[in-house]
N, C-alpha and C positions, 0 to 999 in steps of 0.2 A: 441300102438299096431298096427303091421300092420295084414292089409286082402288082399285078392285078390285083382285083378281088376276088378268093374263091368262089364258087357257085353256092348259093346258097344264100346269098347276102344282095339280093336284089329289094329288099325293103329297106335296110340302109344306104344303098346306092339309091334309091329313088331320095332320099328321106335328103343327104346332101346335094342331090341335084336341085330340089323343092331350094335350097339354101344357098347355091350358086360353086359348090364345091367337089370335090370328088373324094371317094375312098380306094383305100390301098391295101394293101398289107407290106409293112415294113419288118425289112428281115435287120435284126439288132446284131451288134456284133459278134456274140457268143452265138448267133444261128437260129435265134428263135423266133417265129414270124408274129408278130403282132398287130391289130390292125391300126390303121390312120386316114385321117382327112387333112385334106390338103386343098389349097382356094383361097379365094375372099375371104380371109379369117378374121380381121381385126374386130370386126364387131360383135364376134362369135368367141374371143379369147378365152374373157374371166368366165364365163359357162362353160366352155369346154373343157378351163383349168379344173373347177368345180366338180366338172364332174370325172376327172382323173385323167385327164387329158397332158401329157407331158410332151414340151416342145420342143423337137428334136431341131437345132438349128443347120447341122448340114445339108439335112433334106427338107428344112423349112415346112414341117409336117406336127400335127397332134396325133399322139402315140397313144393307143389308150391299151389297156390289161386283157380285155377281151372283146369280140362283137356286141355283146349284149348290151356292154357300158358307153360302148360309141352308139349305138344304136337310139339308146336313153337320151343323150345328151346333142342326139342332132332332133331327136323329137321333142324333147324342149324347146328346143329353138325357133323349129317347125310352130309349133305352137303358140309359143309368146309372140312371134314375127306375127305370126294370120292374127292372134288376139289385137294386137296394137295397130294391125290395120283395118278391122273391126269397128274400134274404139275410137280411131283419126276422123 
């Protein structure tokens, strides 16, 4: 089941917006909320995988361990994306 995002997480909400995507927090089966991005993901995969990203196919969403490590892994993105349009 996805829920919102808690309050407090409007830097990674901007960060996959910047990305074309959104985050969530996904409640896992045993009841523990974790968070996730969900969106235009394919060209964001193997980064996301990289960076601990596990894809959950029911809810067609990347699950990561904690905010900080989604957070990390959409600001790379962020990053390399503005770099390589920089560089074009």
């Amino acid at each position: 089941m996805l829920l919102h995002p808690p309050s407090g997480t409007d830097r990674v909400q901007g960060l996959a917006a910047r990305l074309g995507c959104t985050v969530a927090e996904h409640c896992e089966p045993y009841g523990k909320f974790k968070p996730a991005v969900l969106g235009s993901l394919s060209g964001l995969a193997l980064t996301l995988k990289e960076f601990g990203g596990r894809w959950d196919r029911v809810e067609r969403v990347y699950v990561f361990a904690n905010w900080p490590m989604l957070e990390a892994a959409l600001e790379y993105c962020v990053r390399n994306r503005d770099e390589a349009r920089v560089s074009a």
